[in-house]
C-alpha positions in Angstrom: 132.5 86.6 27.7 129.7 89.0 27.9 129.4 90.0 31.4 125.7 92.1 30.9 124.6 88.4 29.8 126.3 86.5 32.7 124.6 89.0 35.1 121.7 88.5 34.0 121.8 84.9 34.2 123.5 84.4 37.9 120.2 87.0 38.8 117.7 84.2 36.7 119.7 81.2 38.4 119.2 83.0 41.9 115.8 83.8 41.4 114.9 80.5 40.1 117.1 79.1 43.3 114.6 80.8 45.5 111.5 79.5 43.9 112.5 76.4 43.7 113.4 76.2 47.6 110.3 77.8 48.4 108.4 75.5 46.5 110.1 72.5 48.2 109.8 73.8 51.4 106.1 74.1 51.0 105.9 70.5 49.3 107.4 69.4 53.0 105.3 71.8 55.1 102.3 70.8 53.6 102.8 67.1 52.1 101.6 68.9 48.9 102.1 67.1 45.3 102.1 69.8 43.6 104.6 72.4 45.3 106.7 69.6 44.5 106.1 70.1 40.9 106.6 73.6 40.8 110.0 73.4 42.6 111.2 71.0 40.0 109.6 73.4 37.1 111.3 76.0 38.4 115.1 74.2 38.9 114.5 73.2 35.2 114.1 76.4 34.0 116.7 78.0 35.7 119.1 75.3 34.7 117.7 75.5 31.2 118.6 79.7 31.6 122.3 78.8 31.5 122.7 75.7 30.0 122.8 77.9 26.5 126.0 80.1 27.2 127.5 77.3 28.9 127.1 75.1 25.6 127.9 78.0 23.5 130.6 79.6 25.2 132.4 76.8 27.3 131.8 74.1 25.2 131.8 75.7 21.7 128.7 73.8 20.7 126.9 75.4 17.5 124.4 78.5 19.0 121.7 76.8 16.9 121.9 73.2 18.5 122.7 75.2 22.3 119.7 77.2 21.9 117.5 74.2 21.0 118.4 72.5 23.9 118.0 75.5 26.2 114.4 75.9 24.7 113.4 72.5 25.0 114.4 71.7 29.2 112.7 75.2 29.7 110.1 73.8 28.2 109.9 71.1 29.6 109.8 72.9 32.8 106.8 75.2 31.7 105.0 71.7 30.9 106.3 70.4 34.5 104.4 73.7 35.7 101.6 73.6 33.6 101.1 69.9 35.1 101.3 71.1 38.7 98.3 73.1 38.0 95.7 70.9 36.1 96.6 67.9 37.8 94.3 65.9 40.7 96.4 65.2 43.3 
């Protein structure tokens, strides 16, 4: 294992952690659609941050078809972000 790349992501899955719970706490404070959105955005992305090496290094998958993946939930977060912002709630 590389453990300058596993630093680095425990610090992204932390920092995404904390985003995340802030979000959600100020989607209950405030009863507020799109906090909720960003919360979820933000657990995606931080999952997505890790998902590679575990697929890669865990699992053995191909680093082609684990990087895919990776790219396309932290996509999918940046769209789940990108919704929170443009959308009428």
């Amino acid at each position: 294992m590389h453990v300058g790349l596993i630093i680095a992501k425990v610090v992204v899955i932390i920092l995404g952690g904390l985003i995340a719970a802030q979000g959600y706490r100020g989607y209950r404070r405030n009863n507020r659609a799109e906090l909720l959105y960003v919360a979820c955005g933000f657990t995606l992305i931080s999952i997505g941050s890790i998902l590679e090496g575990v697929l890669y290094d865990i699992m053995n998958w191909p680093l082609f078809t684990a990087g895919m993946i990776q790219s396309i939930i932290v996509a999918f977060g940046l769209l789940v972000i990108l919704y929170s912002l443009f959308a009428q709630f």
